[in-house]
PARO-155658 format. One record per residue (C-alpha): residue number from 1; residue in one letter; x, y, z. Coordinates in steps of 0.05 Angstrom, whole numbers, plus 32768, in hexadecimal, padded with zeros to 4 digits. Example, Ala and Ser with C-alpha at 12.3 -4.5 7.8 and 13.67 -1.06 7.14 Angstrom:
BEGIN
> 1;A;80F6;7FA6;809C
> 2;S;8111;7FEB;808F
! end
This chain:
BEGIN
> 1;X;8393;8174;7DA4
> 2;X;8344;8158;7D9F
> 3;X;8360;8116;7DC3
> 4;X;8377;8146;7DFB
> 5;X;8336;816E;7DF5
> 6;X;830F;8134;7DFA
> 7;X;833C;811A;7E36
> 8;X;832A;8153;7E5A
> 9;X;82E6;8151;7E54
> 10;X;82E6;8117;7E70
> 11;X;8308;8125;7EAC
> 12;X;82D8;8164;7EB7
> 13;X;82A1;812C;7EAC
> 14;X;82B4;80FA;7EE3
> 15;X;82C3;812B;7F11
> 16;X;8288;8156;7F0B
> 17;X;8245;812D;7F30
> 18;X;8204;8117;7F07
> 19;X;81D5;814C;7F16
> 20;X;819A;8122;7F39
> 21;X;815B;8144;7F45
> 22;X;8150;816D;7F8F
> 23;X;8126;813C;7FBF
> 24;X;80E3;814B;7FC5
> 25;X;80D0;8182;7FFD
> 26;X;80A2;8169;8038
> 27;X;8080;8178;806E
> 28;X;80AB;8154;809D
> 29;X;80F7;8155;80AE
> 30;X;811C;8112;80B0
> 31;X;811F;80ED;80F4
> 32;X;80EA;811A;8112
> 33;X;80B4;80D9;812B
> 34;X;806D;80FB;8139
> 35;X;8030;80CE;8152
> 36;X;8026;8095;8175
> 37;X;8041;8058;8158
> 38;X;8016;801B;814B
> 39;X;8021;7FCC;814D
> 40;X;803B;7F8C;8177
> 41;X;8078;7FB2;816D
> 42;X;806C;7FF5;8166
> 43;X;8074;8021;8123
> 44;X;809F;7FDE;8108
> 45;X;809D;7FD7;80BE
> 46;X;80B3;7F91;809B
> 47;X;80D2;7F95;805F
> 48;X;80DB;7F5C;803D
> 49;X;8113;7F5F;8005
> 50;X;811B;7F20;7FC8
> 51;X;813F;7F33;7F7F
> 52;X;8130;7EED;7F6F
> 53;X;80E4;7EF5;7F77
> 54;X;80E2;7F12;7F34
> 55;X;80F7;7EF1;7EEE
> 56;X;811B;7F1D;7EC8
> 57;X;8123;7EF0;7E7F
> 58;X;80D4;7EE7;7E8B
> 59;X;80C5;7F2B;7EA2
> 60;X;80C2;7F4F;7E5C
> 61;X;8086;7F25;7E40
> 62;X;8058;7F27;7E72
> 63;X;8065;7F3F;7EBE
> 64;X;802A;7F20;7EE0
> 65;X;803B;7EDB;7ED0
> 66;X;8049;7EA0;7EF6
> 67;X;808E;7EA0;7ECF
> 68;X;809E;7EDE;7ED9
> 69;X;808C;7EEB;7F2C
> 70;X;809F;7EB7;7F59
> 71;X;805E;7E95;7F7B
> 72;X;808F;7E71;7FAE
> 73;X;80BF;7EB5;7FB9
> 74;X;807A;7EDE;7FC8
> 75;X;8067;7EB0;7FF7
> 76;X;80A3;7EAB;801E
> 77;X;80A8;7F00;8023
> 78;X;8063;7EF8;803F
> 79;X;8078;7EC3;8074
> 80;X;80B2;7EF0;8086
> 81;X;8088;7F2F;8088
> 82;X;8054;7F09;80B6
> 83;X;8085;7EE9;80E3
> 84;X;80B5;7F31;80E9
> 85;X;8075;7F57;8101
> 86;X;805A;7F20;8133
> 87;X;809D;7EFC;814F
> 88;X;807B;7EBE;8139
> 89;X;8099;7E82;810D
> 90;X;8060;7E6A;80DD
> 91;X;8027;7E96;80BE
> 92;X;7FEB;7E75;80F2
> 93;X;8007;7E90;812B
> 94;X;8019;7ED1;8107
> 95;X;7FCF;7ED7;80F4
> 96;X;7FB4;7ECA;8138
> 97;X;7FDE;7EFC;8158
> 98;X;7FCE;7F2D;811F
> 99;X;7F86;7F23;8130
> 100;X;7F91;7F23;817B
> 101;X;7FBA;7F63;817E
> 102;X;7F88;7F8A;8156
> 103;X;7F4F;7F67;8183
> 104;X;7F71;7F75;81C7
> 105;X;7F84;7F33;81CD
> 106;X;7F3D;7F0A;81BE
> 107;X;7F4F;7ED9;8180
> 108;X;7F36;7EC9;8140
> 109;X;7EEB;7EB3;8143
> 110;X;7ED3;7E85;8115
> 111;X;7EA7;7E9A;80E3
> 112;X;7ECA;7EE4;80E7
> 113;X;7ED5;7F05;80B1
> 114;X;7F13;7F25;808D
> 115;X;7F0B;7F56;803B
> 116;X;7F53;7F66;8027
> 117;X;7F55;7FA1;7FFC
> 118;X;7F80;7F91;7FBE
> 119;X;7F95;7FC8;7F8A
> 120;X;7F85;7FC0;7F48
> 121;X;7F77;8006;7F30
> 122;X;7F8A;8000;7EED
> 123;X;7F51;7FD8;7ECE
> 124;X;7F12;7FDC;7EA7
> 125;X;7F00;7F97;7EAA
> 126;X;7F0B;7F4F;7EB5
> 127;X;7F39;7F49;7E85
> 128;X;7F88;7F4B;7E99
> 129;X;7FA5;7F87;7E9C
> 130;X;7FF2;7F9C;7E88
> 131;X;7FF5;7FD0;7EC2
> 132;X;8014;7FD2;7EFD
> 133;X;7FD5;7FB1;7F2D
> 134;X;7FDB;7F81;7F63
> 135;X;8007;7F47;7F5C
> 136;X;7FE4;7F0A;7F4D
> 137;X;8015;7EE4;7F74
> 138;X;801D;7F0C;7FB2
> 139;X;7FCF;7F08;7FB1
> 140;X;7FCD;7EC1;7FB3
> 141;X;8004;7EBD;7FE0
> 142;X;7FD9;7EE8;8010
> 143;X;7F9D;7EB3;8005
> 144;X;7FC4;7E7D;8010
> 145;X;7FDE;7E98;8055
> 146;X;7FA3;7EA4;806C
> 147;X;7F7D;7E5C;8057
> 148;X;7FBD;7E32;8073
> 149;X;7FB4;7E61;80C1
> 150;X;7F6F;7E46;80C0
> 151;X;7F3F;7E79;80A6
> 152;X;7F03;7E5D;8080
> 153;X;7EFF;7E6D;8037
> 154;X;7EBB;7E8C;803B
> 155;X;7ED5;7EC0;8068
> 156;X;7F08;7EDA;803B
> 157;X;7EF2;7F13;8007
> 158;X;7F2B;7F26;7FD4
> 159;X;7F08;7F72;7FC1
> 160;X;7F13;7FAA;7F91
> 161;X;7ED0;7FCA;7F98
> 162;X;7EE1;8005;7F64
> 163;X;7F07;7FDB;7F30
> 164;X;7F05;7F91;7F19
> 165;X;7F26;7F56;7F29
> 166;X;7F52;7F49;7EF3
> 167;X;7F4F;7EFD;7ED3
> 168;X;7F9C;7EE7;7EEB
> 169;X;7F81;7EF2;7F34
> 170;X;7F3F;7ED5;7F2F
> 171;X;7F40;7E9C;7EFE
> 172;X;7F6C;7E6D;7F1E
> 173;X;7F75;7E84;7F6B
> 174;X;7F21;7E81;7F6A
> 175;X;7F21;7E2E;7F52
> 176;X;7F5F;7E2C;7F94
> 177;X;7F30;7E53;7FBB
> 178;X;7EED;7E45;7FA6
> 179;X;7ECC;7E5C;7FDC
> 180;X;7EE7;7EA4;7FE3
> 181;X;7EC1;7EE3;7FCE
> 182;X;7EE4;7F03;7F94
> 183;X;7EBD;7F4D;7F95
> 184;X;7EC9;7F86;7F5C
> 185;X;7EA3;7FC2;7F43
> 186;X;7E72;7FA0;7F13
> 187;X;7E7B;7F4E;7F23
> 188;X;7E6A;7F1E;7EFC
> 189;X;7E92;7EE6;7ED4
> 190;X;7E96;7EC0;7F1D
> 191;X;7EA6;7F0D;7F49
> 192;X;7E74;7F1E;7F73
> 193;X;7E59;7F71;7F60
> 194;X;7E69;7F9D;7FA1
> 195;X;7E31;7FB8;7FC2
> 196;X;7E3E;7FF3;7FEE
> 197;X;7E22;8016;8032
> 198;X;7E0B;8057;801D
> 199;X;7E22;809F;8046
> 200;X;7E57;806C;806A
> 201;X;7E93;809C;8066
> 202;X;7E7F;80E0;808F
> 203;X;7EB8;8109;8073
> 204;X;7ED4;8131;80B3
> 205;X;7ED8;817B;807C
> 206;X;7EB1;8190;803D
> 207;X;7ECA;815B;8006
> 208;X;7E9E;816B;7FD5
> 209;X;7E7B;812B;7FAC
> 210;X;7EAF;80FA;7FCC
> 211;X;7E92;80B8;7FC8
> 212;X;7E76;80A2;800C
> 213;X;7E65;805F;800B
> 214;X;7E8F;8028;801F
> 215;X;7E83;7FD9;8000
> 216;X;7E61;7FAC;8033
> 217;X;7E99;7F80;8032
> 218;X;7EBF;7FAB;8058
> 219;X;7E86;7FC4;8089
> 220;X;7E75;7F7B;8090
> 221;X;7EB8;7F65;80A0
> 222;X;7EDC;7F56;80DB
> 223;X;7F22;7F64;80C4
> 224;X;7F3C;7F84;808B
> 225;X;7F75;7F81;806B
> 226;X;7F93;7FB5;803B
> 227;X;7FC1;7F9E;8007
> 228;X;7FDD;7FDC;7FE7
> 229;X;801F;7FEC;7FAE
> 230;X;8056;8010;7FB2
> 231;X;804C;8044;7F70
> 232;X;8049;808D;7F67
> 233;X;800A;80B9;7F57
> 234;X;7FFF;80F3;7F31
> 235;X;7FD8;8122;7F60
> 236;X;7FE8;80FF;7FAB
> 237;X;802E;80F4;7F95
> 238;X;802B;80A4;7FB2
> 239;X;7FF3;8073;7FB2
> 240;X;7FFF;804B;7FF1
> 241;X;7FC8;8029;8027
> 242;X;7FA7;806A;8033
> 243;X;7F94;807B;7FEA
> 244;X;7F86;8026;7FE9
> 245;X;7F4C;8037;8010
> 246;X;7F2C;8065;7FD4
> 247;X;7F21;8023;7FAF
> 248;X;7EEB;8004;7FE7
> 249;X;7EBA;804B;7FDA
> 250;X;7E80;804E;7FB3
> 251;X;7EA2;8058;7F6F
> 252;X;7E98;8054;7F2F
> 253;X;7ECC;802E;7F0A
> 254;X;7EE0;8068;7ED5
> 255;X;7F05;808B;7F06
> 256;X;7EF5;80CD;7ED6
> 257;X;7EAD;80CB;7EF3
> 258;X;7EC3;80CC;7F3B
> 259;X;7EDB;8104;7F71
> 260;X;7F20;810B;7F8E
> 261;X;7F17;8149;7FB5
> 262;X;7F4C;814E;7FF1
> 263;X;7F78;811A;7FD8
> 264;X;7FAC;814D;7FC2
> 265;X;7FDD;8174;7FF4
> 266;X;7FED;81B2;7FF2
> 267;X;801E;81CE;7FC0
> 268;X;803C;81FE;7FF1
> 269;X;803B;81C8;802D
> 270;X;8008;81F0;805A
> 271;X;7FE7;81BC;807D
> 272;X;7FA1;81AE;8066
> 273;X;7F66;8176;806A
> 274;X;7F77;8133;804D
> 275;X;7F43;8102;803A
> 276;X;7F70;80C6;8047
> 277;X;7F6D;80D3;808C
> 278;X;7F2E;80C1;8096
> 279;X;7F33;8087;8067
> 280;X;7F68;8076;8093
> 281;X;7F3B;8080;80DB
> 282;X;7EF9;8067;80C2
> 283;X;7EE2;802A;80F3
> 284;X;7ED8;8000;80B7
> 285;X;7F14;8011;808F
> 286;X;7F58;801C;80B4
> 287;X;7F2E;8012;80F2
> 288;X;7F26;7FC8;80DF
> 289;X;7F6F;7FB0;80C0
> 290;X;7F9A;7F81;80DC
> 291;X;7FD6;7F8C;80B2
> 292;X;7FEA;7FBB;807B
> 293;X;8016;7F9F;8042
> 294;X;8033;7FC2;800A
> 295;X;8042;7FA2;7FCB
> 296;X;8086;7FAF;7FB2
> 297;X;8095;7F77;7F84
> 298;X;8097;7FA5;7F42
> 299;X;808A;7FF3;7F5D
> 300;X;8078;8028;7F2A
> 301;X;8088;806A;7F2A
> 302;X;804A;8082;7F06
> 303;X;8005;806D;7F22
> 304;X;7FFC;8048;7ED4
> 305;X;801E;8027;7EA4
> 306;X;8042;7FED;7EA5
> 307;X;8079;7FDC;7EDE
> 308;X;80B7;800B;7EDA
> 309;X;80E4;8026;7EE0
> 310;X;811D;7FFA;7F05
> 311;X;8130;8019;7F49
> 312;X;8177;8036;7F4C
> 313;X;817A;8043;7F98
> 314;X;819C;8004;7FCC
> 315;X;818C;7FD6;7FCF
> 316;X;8163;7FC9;7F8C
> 317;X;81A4;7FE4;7F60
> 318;X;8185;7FE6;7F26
> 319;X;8153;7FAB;7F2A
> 320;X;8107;7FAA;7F41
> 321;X;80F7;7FB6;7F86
> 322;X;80DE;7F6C;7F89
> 323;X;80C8;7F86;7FD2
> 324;X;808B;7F7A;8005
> 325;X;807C;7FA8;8039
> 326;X;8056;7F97;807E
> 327;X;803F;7FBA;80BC
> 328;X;7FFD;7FC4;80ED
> 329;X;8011;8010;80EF
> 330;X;7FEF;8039;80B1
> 331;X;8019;806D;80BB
> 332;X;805D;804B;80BC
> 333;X;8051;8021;8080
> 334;X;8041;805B;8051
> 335;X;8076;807D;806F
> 336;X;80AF;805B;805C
> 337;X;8093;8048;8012
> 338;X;808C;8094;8009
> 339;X;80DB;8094;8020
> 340;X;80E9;8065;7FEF
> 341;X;80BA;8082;7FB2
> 342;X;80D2;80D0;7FC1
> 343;X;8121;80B8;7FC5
> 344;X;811C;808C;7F82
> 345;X;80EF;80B9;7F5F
> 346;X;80FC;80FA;7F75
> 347;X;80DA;811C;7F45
> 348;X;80A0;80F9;7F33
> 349;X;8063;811F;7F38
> 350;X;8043;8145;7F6F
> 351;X;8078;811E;7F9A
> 352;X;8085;8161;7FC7
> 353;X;805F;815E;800A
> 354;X;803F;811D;7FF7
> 355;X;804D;8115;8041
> 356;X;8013;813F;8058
> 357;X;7FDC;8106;8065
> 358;X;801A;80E3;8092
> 359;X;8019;811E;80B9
> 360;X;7FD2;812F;80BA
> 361;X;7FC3;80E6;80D6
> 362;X;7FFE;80DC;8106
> 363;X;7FE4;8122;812B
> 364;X;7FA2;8110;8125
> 365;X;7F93;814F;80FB
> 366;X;7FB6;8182;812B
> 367;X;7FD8;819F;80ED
> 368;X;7FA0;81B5;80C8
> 369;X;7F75;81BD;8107
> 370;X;7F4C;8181;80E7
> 371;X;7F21;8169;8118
> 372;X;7F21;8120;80F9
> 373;X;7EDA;80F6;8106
> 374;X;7ECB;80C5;80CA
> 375;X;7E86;80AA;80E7
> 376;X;7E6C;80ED;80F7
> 377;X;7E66;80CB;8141
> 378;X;7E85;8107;816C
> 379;X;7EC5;80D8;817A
> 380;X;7F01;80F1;8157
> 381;X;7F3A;80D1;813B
> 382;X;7F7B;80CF;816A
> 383;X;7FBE;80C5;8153
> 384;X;7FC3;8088;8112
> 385;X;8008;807F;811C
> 386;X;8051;808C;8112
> 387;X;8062;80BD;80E2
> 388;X;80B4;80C6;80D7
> 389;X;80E4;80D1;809C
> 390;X;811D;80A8;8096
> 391;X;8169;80CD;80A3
> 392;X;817B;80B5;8055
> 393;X;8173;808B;801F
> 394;X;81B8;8065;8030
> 395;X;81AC;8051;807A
> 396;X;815D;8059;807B
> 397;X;816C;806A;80C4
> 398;X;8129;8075;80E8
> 399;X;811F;808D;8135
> 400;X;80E3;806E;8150
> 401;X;80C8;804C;810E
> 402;X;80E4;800D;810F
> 403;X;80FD;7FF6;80C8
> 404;X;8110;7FB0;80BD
> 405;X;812F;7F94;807F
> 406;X;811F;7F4A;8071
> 407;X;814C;7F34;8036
> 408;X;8131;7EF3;801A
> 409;X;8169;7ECD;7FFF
! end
């Protein structure tokens, strides 16, 4: 009788589905594209896709390592990233035409400049950190582009103007690239200290004791690059490009001592102000990138800690994303990583309506009736981009956003 019992209850087991938490409401339906698409082809978003990039016997001990994280595998989801967005066949030409779309078709100058904003939030000094930052590979691999398609060392800043730059980045990529500026919150031990152009930001709404100046490496540059993960955050529910751009403000590097007013959405969905927009719009900011990448190689679900968990969702199954994302549309890019970071972790926090800022900068603020004007100059912002959810997790079927999946095998 308790072998039929138990017999049963399994049969009620199998045939009864895992309860999986509800997705996470937002404040747009699937497949309904708003804005107007950016990019040599417009709205498209590279995705760049290599299990192999990542060492699993290695990972355990220490995740940032050269044994752990492919160099050559980072590299080659780069050159694949590059080449999808440009139609181009080597990482010179995909740089030029980077450069010449943003520039309406004048090319690279030499002697221009380009500061690519890296994430390494979770530090408090030069000393490595166990957290999920940026990957010391993928940075080097960006470095490494760039120097082989011709652009002079001394133009190139690596910046994280509100953190530091951790040891494993700086240490050995700055005697391969000794004449790059390495810039953090305090310098020193070879970084250079950020300086920063007071009352640059003109927040377009009341925001408080936000932090309004933005690091002369950025005002000073020609291009800019912004270099973003793919994790989750208490709060905003993601931490994509927009919230990237936090990190080139006048802060100070306890984030306890600093202001995030605006940052989260509204807990009912009402459409409201969102500071990233005009982080997004400002002329030396989003107004200045050439390309947008999101590093995917570990994702996080939590804005600290170490990497983790594994992704369960197609076509990870269980393993690391081991992913890079790429596209000239601001919009786009964080759109699709919030697709993926809302379907794997559905109920991470603050995840509901993290779409807001997507909306708020593909309408140019006509939701909230935000008139959006980051240098205070009388010139609002237009439309940033294209803003669309994808039809589901298992087809990722988009509209007008163009989604591409690069497997790298």
């Amino acid at each position: 009788m308790k072998k039929l019992f138990i017999t049963i209850l399994a049969v009620i087991a199998a045939a009864t589905p895992l309860s999986l938490p509800a997705q996470p409401k937002m404040c747009m339906e699937a497949n309904q594209p708003i804005g107007t698409p950016k990019g040599i082809f417009p709205a498209r978003v590279s995705w760049a896709h290599d299990p192999k990039v990542v060492n699993a016997e290695e990972f355990a001990s220490d995740w940032m390592s050269d044994s752990s994280i492919s160099q050559e595998r980072c590299e080659a989801m780069l050159l694949n990233v590059l080449c999808d967005l440009t139609a181009t066949d080597n990482s010179h030409d995909a740089w030029m035409k980077l450069i010449e779309s943003h520039n309406g078709g004048h090319p690279y100058s030499p002697g221009q400049k380009i500061a690519v904003k890296i994430n390494n939030n979770n530090t408090d000094s030069h000393a490595d950190s166990p957290e999920v930052n940026a990957t010391p590979q993928m940075v080097v691999a960006l470095l490494r582009s760039l120097v082989n398609a011709g652009i002079p060392q001394n133009c190139i800043t690596i910046a994280e103007p509100s953190r530091f730059i951790t040891d494993n980045i700086f240490i050995p990529y700055h005697k391969e690239f000794p004449d790059v500026h390495f810039v953090d919150n305090q310098g020193g031990d070879g970084r250079e200290k950020a300086e920063f152009v007071k009352d640059a930001m003109v927040y377009s709404a009341d925001n408080g004791q936000l932090a309004r100046g933005i690091a002369k490496c950025f005002t000073e540059a020609d291009y800019v690059i912004n270099m973003a993960l793919l994790k989750g955050h208490v709060g905003q529910g993601v931490t994509l490009c927009a919230k990237n751009w936090y990190g080139a403000l006048s802060l100070h590097a306890d984030w306890r001592k600093n202001f995030h007013d605006n940052f989260d959405q509204s807990r009912h969905g009402k459409p409201k102000y969102m500071t990233f927009v005009d982080f997004m719009g400002h002329k030396d900011l989003g107004g200045k990138c050439i390309l947008y990448l999101i590093d995917g190689v570990v994702g996080c679900r939590n804005v600290g800690g170490n990497p983790g968990p594994k992704w369960k969702m197609a076509p990870f199954n269980g393993n690391w994303p081991a992913s890079l994302l790429g596209s000239q549309d601001p919009v786009a890019i964080d759109m699709v990583a919030l697709d993926m970071l809302s379907n794997e972790f559905p109920d991470a926090p603050d995840m509901a309506y993290a779409d807001m800022y997507l909306q708020e900068a593909a309408m140019a603020g006509t939701p909230s009736s935000t008139t959006y004007d980051p240098e205070g100059d009388g010139t609002p912002l237009t439309s940033l981009g294209m803003s669309e959810h994808w039809s589901d997790p298992g087809s990722r079927t988009y509209k007008r956003l163009e989604l591409r999946y690069l497997p790298i095998r």
